[in-house]
FIVEX-506044 format. One line per 8 residues: their letters; for each residue x negated, y, z negated of N, C-alpha, C. Coordinates in steps of 0.02 Angstrom, whole numbers, plus 50000, padded with zeros to 5 digits. Layout:
N
a	X,Y,Z,X,Y,Z,X,Y,Z  ...
***
This chain:
114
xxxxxxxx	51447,50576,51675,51392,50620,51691,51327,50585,51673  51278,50568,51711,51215,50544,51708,51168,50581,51691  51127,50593,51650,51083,50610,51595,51027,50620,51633  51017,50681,51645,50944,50680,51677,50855,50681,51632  50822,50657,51678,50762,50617,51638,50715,50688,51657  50673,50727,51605,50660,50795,51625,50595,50761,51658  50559,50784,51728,50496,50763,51749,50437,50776,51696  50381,50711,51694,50343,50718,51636,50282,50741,51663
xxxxxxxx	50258,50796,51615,50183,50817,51665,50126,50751,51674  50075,50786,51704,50022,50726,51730,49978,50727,51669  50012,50630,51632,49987,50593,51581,50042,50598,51525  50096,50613,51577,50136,50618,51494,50146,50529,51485  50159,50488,51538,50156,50413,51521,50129,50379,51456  50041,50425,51493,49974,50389,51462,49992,50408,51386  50029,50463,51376,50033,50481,51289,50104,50435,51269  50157,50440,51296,50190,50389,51275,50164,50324,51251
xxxxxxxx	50136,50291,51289,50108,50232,51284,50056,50223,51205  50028,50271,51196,49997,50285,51142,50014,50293,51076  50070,50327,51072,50102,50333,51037,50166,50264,51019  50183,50244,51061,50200,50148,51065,50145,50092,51036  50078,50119,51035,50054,50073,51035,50032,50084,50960  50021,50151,50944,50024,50178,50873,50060,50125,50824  50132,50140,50854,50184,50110,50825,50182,50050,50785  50166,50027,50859,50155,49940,50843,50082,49903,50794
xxxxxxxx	50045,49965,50796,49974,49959,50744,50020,49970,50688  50031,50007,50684,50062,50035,50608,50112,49986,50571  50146,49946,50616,50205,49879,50602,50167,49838,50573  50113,49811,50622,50076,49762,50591,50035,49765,50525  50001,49829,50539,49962,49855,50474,50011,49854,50412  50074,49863,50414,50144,49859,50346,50150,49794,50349  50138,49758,50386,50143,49666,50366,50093,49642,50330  50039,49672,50356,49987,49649,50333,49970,49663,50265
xxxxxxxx	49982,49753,50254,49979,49772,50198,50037,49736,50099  50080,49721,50155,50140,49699,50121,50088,49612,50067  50067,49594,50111,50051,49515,50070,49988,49547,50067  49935,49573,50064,49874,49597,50039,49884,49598,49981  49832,49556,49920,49845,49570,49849,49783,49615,49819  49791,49651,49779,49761,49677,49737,49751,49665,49651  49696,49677,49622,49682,49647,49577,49649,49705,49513  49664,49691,49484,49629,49747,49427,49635,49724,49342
xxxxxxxx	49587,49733,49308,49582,49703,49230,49575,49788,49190  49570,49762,49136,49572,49807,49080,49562,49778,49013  49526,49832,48968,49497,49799,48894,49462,49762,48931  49401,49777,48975,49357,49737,48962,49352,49675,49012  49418,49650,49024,49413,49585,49063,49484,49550,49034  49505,49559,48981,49554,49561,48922,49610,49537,48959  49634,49595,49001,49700,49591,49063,49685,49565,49126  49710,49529,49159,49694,49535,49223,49770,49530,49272
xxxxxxxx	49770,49579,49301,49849,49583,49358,49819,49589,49421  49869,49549,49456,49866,49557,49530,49933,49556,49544  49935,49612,49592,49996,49656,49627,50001,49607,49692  50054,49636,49753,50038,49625,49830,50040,49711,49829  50052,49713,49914,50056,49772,49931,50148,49830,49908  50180,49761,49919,50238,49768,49899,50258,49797,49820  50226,49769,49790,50205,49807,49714,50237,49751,49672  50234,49700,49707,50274,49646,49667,50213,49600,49606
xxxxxxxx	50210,49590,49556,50178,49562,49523,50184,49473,49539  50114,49468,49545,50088,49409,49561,50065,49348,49515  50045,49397,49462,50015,49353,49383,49975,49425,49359  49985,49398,49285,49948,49411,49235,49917,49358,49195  49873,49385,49184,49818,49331,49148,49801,49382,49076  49821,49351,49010,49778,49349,48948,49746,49319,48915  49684,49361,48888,49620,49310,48844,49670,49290,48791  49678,49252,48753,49720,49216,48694,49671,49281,48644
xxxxxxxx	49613,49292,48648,49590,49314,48596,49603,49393,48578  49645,49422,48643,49672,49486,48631,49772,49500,48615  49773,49430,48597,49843,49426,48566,49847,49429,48488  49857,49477,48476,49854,49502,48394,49931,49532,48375  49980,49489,48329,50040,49506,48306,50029,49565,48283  49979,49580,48255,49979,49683,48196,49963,49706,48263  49960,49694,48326,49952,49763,48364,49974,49752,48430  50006,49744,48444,50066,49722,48512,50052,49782,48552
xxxxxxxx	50063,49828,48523,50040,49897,48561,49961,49913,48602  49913,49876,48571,49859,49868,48623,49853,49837,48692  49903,49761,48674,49903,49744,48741,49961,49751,48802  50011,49814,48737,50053,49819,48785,50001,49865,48821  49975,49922,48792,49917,49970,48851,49880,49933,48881  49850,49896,48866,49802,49844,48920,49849,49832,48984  49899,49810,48978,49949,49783,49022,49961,49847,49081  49970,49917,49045,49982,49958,49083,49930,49996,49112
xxxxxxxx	49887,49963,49081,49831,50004,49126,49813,49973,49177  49807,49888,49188,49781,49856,49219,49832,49857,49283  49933,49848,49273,49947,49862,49315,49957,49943,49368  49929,49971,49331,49950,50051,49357,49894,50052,49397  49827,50018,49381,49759,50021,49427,49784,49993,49490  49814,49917,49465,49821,49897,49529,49867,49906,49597  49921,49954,49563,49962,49991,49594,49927,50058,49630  49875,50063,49604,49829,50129,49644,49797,50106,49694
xxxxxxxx	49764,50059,49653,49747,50021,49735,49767,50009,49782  49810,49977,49789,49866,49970,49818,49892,50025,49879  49909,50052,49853,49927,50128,49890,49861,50157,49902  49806,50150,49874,49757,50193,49918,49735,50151,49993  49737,50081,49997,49718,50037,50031,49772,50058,50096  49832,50063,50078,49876,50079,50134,49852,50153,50148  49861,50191,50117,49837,50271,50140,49789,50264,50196  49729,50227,50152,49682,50230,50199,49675,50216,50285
xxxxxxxx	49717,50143,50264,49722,50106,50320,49748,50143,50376  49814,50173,50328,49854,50217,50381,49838,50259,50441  49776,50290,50376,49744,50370,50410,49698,50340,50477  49692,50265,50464,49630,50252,50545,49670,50244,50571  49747,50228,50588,49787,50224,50652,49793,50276,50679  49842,50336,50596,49843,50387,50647,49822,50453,50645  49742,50430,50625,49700,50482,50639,49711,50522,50597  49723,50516,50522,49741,50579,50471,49786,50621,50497
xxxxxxxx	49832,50624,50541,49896,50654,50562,49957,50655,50504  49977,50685,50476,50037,50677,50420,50098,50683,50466  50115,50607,50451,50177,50582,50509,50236,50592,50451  50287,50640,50461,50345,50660,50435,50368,50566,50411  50390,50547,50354,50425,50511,50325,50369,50436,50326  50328,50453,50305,50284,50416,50326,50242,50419,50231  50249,50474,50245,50248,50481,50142,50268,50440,50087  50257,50424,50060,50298,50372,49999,50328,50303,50025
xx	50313,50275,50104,50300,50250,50110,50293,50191,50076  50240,50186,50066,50213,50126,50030,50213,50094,49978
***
């Protein structure tokens, strides 16, 4: 039995096509976003991390002069602050990006994403 194709009103093409081409913005924009790095410090200048988009850590950088044995606990917070920034970034950069493809539309599974 052959599957019939329901007739599409006049421009249903032109929206297909749009929605294809959406697509293919949105592919590229996740490639792109994927090796995009982000960067963020803390204490000052103290920390410095850079993420990608992927959330993969790239480097950390410490001043020697914020390595103190009596308090490990400062730069473990330095550490987490600097990467949690740059993990915001991160995700806001894609959000953003997102919302100019598709027009601030909340595309089902398209959430968490990133």
């Amino acid at each position: 039995m052959k599957a019939r194709i329901p007739n599409q009103p006049a421009g249903g093409g032109n929206m297909m096509k749009r929605i294809q081409e959406m697509q293919e913005n949105m592919q590229t924009l996740q490639q792109e976003l994927a090796v995009a790095e982000y960067n963020a410090t803390s204490g000052g200048g103290a920390v410095d991390v850079t993420i990608n988009g992927s959330h993969e850590i790239k480097s950390i950088k410490i001043k020697p002069e914020v390595v103190d044995p009596e308090d490990v606990e400062m730069l473990e917070d330095m550490l987490l602050a600097a990467l949690n920034e740059a993990v915001r970034k991160a995700d806001e950069t894609a959000e953003r990006e997102m919302g100019k493809i598709t027009g601030g539309i909340n595309i089902p599974g398209l959430n968490g994403m990133f």
